[in-house]
KEGUFI-89346 format. One record per residue: x, y, z of N, C-alpha, C in turn; residue in three letters; residue number from 1. Coordinates in Angstrom, 2 decimals, padded with zeros to 5 digits. Example, Ala and Ser with C-alpha at 12.3 -4.5 7.8 and 13.67 -1.06 7.14 Angstrom:
      n.X      n.Y      n.Z     ca.X     ca.Y     ca.Z      c.X      c.Y      c.Z  resn  resi
   013.19  -005.69   007.80   012.30  -004.50   007.80   013.20  -003.30   007.80   ALA     1
   012.85  -002.25   007.08   013.67  -001.06   007.14   012.90   000.03   007.87   SER     2
% end
This chain:
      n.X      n.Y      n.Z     ca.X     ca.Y     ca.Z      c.X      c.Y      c.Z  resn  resi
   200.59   008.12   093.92   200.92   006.70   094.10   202.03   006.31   093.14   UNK     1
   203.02   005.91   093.49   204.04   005.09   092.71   203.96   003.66   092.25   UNK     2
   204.12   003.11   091.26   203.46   001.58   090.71   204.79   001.49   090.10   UNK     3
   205.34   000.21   090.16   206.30  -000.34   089.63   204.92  -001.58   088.71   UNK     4
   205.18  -001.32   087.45   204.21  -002.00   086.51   204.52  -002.66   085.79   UNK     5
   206.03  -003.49   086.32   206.26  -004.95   085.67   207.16  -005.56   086.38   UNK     6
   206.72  -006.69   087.06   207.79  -007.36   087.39   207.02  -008.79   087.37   UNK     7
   207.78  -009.90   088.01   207.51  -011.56   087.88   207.17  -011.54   089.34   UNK     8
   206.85  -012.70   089.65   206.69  -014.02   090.51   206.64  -015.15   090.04   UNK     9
   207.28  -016.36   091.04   207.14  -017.83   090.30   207.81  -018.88   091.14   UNK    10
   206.83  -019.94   091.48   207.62  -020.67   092.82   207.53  -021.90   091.48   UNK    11
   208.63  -022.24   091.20   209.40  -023.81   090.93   208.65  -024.91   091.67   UNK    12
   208.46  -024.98   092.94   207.88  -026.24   092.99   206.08  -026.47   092.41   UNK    13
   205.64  -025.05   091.80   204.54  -025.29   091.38   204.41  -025.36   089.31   UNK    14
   205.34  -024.99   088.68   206.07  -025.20   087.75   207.26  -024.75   086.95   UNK    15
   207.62  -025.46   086.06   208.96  -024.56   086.22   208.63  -023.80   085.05   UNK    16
   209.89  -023.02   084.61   209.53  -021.74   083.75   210.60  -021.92   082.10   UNK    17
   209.81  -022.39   081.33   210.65  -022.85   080.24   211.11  -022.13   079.44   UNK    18
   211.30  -020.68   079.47   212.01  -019.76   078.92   213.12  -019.89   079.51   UNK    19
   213.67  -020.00   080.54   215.01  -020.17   081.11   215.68  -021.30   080.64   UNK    20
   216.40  -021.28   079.10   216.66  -022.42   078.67   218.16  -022.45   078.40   UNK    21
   219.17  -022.04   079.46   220.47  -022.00   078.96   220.63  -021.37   080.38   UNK    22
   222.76  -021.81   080.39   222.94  -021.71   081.79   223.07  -020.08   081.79   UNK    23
   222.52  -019.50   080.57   222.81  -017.89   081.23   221.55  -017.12   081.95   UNK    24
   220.78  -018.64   082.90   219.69  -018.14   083.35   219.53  -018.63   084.89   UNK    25
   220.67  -019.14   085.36   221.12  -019.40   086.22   221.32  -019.19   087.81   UNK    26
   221.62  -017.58   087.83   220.93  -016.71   088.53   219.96  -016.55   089.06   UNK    27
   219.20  -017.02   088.15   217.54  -016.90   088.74   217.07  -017.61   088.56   UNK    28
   217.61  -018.93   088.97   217.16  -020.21   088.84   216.08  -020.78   090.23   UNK    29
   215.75  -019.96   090.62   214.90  -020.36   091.93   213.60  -019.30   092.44   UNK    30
   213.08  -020.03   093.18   211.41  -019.24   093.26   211.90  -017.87   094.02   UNK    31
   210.92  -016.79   092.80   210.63  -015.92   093.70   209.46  -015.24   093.98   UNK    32
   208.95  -015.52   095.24   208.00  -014.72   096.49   207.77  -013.50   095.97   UNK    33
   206.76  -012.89   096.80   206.37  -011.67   096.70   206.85  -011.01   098.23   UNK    34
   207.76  -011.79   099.26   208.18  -011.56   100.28   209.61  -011.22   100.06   UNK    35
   210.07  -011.57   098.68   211.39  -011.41   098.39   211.57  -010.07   097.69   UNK    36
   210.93  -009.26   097.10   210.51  -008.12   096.10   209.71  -007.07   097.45   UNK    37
   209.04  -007.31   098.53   208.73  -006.40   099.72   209.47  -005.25   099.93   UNK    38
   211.20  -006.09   099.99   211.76  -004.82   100.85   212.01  -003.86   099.67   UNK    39
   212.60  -004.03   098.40   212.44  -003.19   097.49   211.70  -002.28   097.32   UNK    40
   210.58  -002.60   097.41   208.99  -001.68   096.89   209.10  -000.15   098.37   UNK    41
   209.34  -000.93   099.40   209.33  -000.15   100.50   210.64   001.46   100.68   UNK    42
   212.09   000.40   100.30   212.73   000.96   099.99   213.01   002.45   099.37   UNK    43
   211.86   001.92   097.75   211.88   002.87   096.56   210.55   003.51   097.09   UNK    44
   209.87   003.53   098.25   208.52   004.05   098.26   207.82   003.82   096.87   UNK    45
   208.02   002.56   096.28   206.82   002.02   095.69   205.44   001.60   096.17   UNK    46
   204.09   002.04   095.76   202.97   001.60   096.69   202.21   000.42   096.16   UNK    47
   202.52   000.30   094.91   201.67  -000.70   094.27   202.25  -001.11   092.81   UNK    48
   202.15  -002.34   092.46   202.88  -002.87   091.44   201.47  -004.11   090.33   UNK    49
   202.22  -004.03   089.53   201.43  -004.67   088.45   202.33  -005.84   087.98   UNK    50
   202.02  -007.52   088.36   202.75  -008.52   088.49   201.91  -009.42   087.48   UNK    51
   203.04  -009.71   086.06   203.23  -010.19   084.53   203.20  -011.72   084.92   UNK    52
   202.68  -012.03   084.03   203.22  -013.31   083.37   204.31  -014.24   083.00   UNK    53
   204.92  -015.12   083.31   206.26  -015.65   082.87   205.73  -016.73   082.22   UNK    54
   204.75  -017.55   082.42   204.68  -018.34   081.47   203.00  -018.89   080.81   UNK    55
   202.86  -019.31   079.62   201.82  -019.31   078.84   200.74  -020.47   079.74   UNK    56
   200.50  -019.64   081.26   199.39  -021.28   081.85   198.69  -020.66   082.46   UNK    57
   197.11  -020.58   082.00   196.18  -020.45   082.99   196.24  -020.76   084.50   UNK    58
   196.84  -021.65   084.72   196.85  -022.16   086.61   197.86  -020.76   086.57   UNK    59
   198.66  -020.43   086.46   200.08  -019.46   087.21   199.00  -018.01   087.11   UNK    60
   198.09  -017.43   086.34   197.26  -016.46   086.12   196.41  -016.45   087.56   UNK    61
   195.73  -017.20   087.51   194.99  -017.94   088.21   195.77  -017.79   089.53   UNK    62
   196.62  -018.20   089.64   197.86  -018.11   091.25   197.99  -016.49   091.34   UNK    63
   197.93  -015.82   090.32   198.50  -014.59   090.45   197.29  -013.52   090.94   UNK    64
   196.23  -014.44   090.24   195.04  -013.39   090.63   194.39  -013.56   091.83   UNK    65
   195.07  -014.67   092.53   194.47  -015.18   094.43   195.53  -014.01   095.03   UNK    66
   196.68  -014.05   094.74   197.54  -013.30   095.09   197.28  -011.59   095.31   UNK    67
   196.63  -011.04   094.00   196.39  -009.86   093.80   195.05  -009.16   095.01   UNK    68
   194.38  -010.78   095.25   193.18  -010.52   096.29   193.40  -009.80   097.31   UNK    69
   194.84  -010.65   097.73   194.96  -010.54   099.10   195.59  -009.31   099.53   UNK    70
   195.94  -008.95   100.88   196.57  -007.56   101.31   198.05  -007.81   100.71   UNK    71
   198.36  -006.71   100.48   199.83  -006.80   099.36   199.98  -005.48   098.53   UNK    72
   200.95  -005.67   097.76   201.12  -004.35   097.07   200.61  -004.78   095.76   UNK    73
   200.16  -005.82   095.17   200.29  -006.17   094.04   198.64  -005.26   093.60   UNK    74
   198.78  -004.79   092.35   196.89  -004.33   092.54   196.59  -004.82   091.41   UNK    75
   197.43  -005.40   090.63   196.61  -006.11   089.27   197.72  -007.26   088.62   UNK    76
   196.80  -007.45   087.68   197.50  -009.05   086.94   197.52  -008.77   085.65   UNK    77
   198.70  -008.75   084.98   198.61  -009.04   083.54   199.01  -010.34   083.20   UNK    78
   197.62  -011.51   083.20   197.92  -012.92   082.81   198.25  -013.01   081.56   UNK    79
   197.67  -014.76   081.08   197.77  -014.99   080.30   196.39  -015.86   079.74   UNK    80
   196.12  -015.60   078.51   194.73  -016.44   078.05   195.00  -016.61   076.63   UNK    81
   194.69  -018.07   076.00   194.61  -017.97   074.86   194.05  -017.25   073.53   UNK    82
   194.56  -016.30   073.16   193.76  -015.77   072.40   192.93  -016.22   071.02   UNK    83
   193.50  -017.55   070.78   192.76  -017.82   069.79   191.59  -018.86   069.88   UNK    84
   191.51  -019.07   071.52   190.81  -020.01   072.19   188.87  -018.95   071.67   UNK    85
   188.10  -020.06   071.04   187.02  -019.59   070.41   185.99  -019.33   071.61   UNK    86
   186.67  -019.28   072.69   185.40  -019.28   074.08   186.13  -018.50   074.86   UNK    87
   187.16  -017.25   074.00   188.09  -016.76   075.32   187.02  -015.46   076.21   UNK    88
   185.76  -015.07   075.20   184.93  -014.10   076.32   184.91  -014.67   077.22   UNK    89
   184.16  -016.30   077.21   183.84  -017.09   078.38   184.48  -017.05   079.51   UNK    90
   185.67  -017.74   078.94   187.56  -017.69   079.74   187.54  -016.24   080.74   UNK    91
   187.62  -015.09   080.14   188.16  -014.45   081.01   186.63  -013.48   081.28   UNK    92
   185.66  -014.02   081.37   184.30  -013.39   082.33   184.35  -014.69   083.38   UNK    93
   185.03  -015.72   083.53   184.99  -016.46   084.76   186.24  -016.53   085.52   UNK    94
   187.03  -015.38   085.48   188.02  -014.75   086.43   187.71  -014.10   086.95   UNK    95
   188.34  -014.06   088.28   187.84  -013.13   089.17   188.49  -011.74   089.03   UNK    96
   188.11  -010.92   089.98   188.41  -009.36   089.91   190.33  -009.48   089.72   UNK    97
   190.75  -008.20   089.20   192.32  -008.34   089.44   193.05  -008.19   087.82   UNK    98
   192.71  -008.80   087.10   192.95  -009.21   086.17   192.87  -007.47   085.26   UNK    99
   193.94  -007.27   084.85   193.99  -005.93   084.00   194.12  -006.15   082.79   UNK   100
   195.17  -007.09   082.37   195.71  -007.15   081.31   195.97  -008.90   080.85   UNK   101
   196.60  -008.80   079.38   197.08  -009.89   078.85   198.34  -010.01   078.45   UNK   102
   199.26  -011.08   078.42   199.95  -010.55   077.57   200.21  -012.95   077.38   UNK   103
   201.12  -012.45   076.23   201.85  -013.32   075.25   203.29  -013.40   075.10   UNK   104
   203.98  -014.26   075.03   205.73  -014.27   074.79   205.53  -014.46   073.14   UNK   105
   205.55  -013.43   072.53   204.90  -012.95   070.80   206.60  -013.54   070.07   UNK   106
   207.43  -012.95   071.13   208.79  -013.03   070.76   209.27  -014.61   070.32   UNK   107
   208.59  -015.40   070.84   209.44  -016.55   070.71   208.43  -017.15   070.04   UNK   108
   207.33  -016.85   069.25   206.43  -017.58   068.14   207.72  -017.48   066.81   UNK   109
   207.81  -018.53   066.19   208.53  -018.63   064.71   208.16  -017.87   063.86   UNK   110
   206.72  -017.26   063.77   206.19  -016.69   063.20   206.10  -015.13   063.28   UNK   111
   206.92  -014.03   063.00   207.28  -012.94   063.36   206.01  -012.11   063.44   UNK   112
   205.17  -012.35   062.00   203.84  -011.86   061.91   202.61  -012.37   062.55   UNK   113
   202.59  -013.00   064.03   201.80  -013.98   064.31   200.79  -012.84   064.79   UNK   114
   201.12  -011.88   065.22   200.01  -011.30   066.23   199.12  -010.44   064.98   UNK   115
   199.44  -010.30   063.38   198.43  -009.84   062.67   197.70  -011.07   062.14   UNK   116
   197.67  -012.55   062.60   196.56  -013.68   062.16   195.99  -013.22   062.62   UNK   117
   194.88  -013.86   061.36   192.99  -013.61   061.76   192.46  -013.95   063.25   UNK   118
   192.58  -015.21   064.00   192.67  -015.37   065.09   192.97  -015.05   065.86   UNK   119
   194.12  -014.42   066.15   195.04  -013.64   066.93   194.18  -011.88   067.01   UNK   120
   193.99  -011.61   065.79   193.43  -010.76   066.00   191.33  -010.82   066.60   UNK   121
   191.27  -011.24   065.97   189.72  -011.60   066.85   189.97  -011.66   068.54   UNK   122
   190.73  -012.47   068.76   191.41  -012.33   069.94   191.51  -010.97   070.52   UNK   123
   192.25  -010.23   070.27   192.59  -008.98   070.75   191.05  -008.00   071.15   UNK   124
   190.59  -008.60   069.52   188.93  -007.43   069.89   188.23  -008.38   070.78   UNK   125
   188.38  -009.33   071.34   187.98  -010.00   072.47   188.17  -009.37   073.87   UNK   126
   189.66  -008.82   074.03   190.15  -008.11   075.00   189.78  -006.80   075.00   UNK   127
   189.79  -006.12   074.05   188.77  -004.87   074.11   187.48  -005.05   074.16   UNK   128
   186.79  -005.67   074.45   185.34  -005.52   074.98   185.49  -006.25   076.08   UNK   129
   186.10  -006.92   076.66   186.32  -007.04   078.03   187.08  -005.75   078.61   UNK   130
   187.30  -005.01   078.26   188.09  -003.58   078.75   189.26  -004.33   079.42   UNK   131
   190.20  -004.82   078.99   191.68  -005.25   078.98   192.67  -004.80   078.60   UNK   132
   193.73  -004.81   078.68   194.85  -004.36   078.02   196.15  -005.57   077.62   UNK   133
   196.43  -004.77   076.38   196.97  -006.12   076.18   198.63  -005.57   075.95   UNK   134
   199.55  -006.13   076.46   200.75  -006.41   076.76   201.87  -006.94   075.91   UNK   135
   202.95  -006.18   075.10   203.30  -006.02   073.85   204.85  -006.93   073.97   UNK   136
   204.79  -008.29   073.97   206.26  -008.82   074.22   207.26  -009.20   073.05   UNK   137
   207.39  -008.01   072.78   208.15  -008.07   070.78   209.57  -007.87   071.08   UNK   138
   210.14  -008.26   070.06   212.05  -007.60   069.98   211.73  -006.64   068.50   UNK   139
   212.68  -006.13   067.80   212.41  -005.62   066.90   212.33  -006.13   065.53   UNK   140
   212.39  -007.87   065.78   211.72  -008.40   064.28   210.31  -008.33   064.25   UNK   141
   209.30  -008.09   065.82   208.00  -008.38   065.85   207.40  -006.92   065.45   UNK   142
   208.02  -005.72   065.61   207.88  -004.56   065.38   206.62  -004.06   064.69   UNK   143
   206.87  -004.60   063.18   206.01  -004.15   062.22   204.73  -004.49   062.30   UNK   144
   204.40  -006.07   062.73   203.08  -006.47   063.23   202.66  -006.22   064.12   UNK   145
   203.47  -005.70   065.22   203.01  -004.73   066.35   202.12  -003.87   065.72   UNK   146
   203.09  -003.31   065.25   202.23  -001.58   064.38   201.03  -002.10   064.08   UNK   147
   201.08  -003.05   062.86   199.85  -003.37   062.41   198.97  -003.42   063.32   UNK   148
   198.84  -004.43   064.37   197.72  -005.09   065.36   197.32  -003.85   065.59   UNK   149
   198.31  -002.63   066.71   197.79  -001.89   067.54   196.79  -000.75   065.96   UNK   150
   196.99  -000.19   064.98   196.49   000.24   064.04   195.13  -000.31   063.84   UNK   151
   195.40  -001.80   063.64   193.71  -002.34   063.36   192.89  -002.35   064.91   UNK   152
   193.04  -002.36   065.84   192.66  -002.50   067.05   192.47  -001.07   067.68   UNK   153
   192.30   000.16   067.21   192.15   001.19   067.80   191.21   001.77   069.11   UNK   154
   190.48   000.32   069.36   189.85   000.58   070.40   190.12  -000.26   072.30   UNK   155
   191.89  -000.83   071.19   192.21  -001.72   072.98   193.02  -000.75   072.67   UNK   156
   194.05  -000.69   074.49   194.87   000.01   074.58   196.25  -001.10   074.82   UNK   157
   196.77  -001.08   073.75   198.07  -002.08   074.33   199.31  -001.00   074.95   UNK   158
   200.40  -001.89   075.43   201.60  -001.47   076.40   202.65  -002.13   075.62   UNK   159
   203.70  -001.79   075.23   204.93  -002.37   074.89   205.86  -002.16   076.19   UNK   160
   205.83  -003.54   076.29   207.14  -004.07   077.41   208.54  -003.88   076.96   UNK   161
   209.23  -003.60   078.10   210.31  -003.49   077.63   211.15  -002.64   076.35   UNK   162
   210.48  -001.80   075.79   210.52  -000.47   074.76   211.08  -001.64   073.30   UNK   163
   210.15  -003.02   073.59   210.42  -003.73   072.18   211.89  -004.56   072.12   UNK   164
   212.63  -004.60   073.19   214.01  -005.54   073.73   215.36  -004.68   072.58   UNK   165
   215.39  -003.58   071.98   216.59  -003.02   071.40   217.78  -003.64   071.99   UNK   166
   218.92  -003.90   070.74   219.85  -004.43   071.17   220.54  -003.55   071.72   UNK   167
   221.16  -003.07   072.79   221.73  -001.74   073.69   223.48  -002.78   073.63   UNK   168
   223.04  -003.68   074.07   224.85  -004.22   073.71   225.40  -004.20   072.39   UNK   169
   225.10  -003.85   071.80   225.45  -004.09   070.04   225.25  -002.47   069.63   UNK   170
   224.78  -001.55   070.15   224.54  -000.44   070.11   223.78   000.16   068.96   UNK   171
   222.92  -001.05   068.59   222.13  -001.41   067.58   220.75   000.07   067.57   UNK   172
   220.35   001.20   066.60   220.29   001.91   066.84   218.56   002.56   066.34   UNK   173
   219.03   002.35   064.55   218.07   001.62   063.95   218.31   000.18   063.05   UNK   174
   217.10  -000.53   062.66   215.55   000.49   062.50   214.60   000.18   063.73   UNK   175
   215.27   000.31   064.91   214.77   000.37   066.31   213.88   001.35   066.52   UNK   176
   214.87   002.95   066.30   214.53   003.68   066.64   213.31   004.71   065.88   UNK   177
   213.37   004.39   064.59   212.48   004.37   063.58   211.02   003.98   064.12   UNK   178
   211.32   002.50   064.45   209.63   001.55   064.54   209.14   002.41   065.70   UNK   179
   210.05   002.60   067.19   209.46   003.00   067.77   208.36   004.28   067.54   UNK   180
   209.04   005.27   066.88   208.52   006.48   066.63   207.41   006.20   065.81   UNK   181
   206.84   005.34   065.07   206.48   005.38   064.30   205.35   004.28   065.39   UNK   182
   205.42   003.75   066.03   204.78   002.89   067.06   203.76   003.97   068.03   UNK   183
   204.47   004.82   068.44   203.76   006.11   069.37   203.23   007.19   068.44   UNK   184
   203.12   007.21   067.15   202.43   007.83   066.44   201.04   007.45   066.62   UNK   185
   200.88   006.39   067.33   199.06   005.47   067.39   198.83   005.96   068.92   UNK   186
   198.18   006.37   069.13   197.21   006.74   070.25   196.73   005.47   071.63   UNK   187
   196.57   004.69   071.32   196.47   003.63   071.99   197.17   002.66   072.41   UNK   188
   198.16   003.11   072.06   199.63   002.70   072.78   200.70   003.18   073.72   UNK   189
   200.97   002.23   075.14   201.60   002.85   075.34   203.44   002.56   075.84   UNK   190
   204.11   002.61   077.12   205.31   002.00   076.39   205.82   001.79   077.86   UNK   191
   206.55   000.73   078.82   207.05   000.17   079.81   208.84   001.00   079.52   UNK   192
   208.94   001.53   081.19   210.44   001.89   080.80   211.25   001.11   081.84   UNK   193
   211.16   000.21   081.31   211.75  -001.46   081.66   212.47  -001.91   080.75   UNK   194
   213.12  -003.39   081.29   213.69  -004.54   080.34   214.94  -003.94   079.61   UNK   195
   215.29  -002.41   079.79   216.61  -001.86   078.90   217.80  -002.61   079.78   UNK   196
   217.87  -002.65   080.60   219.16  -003.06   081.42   219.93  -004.49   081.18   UNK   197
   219.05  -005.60   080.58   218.96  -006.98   080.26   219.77  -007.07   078.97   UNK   198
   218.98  -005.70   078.74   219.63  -006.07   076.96   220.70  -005.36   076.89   UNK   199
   221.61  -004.93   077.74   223.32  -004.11   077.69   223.99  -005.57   077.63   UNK   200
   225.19  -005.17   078.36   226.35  -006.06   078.31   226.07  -006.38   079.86   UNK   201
   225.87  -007.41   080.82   225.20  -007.85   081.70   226.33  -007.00   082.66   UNK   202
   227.82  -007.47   082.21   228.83  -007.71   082.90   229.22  -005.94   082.95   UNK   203
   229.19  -004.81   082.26   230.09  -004.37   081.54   229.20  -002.60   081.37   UNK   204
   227.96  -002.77   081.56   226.89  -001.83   080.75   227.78  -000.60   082.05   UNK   205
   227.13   000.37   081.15   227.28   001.83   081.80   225.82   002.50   081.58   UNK   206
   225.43   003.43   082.67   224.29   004.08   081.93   223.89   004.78   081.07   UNK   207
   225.04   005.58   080.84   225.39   006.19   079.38   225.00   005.24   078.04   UNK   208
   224.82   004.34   078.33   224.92   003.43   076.89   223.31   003.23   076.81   UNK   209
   222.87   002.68   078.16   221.12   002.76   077.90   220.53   003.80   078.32   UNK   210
   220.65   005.18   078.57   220.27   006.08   078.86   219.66   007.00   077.35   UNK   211
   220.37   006.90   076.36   220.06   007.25   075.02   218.12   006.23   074.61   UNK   212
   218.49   005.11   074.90   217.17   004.67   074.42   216.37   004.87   075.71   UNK   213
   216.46   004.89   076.42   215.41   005.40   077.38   214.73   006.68   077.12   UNK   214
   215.44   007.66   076.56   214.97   008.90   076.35   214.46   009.01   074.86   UNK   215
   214.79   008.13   073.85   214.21   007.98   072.99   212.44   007.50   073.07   UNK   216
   212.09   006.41   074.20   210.92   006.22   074.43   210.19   007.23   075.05   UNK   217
   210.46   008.20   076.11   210.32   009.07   076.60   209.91   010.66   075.54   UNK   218
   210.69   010.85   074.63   210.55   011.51   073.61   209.33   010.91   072.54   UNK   219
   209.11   009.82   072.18   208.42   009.55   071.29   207.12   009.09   072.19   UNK   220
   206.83   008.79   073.35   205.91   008.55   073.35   204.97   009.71   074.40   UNK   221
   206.35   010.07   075.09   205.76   011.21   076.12   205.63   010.74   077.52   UNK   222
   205.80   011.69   078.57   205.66   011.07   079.76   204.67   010.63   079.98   UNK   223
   203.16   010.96   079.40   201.73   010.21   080.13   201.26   009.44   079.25   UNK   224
   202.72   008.64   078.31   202.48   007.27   077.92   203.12   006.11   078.25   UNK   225
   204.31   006.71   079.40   205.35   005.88   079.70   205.47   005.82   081.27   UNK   226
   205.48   004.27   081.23   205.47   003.74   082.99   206.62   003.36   083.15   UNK   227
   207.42   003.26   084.46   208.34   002.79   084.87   207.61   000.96   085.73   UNK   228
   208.59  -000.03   084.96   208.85  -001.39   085.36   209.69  -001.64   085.86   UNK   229
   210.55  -002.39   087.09   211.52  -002.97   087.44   212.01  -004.23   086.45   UNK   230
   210.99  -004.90   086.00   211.26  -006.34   085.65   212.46  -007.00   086.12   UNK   231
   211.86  -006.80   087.49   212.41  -007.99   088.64   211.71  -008.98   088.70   UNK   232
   212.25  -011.04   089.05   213.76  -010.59   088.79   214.81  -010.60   088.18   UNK   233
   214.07  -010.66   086.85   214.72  -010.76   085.66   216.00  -009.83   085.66   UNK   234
   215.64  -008.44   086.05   217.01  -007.83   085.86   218.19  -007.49   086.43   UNK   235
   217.92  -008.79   087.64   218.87  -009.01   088.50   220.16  -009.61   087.89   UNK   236
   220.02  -010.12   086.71   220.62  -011.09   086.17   221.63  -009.63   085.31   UNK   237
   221.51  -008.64   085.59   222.08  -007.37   084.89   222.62  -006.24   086.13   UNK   238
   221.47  -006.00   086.95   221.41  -005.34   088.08   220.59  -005.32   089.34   UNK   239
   220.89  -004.47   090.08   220.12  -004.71   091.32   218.85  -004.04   090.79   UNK   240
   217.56  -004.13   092.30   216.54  -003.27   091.39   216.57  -001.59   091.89   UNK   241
   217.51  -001.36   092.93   217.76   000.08   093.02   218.77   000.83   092.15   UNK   242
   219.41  -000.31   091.18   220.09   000.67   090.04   219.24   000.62   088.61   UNK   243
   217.87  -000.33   088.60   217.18   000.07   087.38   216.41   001.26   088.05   UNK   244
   216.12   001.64   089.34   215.26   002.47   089.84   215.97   004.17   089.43   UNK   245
   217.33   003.73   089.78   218.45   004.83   089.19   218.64   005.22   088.44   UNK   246
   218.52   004.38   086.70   218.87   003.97   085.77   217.51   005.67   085.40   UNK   247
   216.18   004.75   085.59   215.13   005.40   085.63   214.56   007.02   085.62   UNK   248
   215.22   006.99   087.04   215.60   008.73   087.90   216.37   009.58   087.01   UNK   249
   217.22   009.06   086.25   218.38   009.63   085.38   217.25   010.24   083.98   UNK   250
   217.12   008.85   083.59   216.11   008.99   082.26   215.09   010.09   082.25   UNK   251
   214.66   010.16   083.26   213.31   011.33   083.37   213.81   013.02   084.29   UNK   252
   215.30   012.55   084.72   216.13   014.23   085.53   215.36   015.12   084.91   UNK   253
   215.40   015.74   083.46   215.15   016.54   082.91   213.47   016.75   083.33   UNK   254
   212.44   015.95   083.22   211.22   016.43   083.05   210.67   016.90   084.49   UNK   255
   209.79   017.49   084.60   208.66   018.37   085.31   208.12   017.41   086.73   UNK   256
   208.02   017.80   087.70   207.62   016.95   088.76   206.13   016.22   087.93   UNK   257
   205.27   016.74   087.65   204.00   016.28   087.44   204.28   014.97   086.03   UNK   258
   205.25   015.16   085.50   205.89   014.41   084.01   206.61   012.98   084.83   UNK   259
   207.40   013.04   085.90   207.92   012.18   086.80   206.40   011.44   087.35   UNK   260
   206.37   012.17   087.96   204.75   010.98   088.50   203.88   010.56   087.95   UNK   261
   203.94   011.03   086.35   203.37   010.36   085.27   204.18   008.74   085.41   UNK   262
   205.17   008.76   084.60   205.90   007.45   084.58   206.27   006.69   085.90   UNK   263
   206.30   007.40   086.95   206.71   006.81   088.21   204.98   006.14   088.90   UNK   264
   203.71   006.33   088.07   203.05   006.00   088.45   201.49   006.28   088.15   UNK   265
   201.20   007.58   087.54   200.04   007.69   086.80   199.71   007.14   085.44   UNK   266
   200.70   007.11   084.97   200.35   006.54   083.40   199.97   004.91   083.56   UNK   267
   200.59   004.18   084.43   200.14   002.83   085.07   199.03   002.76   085.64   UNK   268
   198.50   003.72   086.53   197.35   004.08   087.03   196.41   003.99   085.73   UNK   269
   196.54   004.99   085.25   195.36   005.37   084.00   195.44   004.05   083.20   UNK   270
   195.91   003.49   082.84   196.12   002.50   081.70   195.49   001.14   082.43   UNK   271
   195.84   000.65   083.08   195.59  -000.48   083.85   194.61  -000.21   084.93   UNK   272
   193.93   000.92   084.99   192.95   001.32   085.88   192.92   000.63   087.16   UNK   273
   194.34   001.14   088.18   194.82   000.46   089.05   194.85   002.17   089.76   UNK   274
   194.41   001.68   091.12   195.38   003.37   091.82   194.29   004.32   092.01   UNK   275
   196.11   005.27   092.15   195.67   007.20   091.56   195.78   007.54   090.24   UNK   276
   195.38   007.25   089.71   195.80   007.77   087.96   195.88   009.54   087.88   UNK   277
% end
């Protein structure tokens, strides 16, 4: 089974999405369907996908997990729930089936170290005894408290999105490449090979330029820790989604058919207990 294990949905007339806060978001300034992302999946012989969060609201979780019910490709939800909410067992034992994961926009808290608070963390061991996974949305100032959380938490399995947002336009190298390695040294982590394309030069990127950190995640964490994401349609705003699919194919040429269907779809399987794992 092939799983594309990150991408959006989000219809505007049900709310809008307040991360899009500048006209360089423009592009994707309008709802997108799960009728609009179809022909893609079909295309890439994708069979099943794992559809994120865009913004911090129980109702859009909630939309996502009616969605996941129904016939579709979608087979799970990584919402959103407060984690420091003191009734979040409650919260997420009165969701329905679907629901895999959590995640947080960690990136845009002021607070770089937010995800090692006491709360924050109680939180997390909240999500590990609900057998959850929790969903890693850092750049590389959030890095270090990454480490920390996933270290004290050895019994959830978190995912870093997007391999942590490295600056690839700036050709920014370390201490990127450092944290990472030092990130997949923990066992219970694992790593999205997504979101690189966003962070080139929108106008300008070559694959040569993000092809180096792709294989850096790939190297440090291993193929049966690393899933392939589209993060469509976010990375439309960079590329189509058959040249992150490309981008992808390139990154993994070298490894073993059984190492390919790891990232193209078992390691998403196993982790999110979605599928064929």
């Amino acid at each position: 089974m092939r799983i594309d294990a990150h991408h959006h949905l989000w219809d505007l007339s049900r709310r809008g999405q307040p991360w899009r806060d500048g006209p360089w978001a423009d592009p994707i300034r309008r709802s997108y369907p799960l009728s609009d992302l179809t022909p893609h999946l079909t295309g890439h012989r994708i069979d099943a996908t794992i559809v994120v969060q865009s913004t911090a609201s129980s109702e859009e979780t909630a939309e996502l997990l009616a969605l996941a019910a129904g016939e579709g490709p979608v087979a799970g939800v990584v919402g959103w729930a407060d984690l420091c909410d003191p009734a979040l067992d409650e919260v997420l034992a009165a969701l329905p089936a679907g629901l895999v994961g959590v995640r947080h926009q960690v990136r845009d808290e002021p607070d770089p170290d937010w995800l090692t608070r006491p709360g924050v963390l109680r939180g997390l061991g909240t999500l590990a005894e609900a057998g959850l996974v929790y969903d890693l949305l850092v750049t590389p100032r959030e890095l270090p408290a990454a480490h920390a959380a996933v270290r004290a938490l050895p019994q959830l399995s978190f995912v870093l999105d997007h391999a942590a947002k490295p600056a690839v336009a700036r050709g920014d190298w370390q201490p990127w490449a450092a944290a990472i390695t030092a990130l997949a040294a923990l066992p219970n982590v694992s790593c999205k090979l997504s979101g690189l394309v966003t962070e080139a030069d929108w106008e300008a990127w070559r694959p040569q330029q993000i092809l180096p950190y792709a294989r850096h995640v790939l190297d440090a964490f291993g193929p049966g820790r690393v899933m392939f994401g589209s993060d469509w349609p976010v990375c439309t705003l960079a590329a189509g989604y058959e040249d992150v699919v490309a981008l992808a194919e390139s990154a993994t040429g070298q490894l073993t058919g059984a190492e390919r269907a790891a990232v193209f779809g078992g390691t998403a399987g196993r982790v999110y207990g979605v599928g064929a794992s």
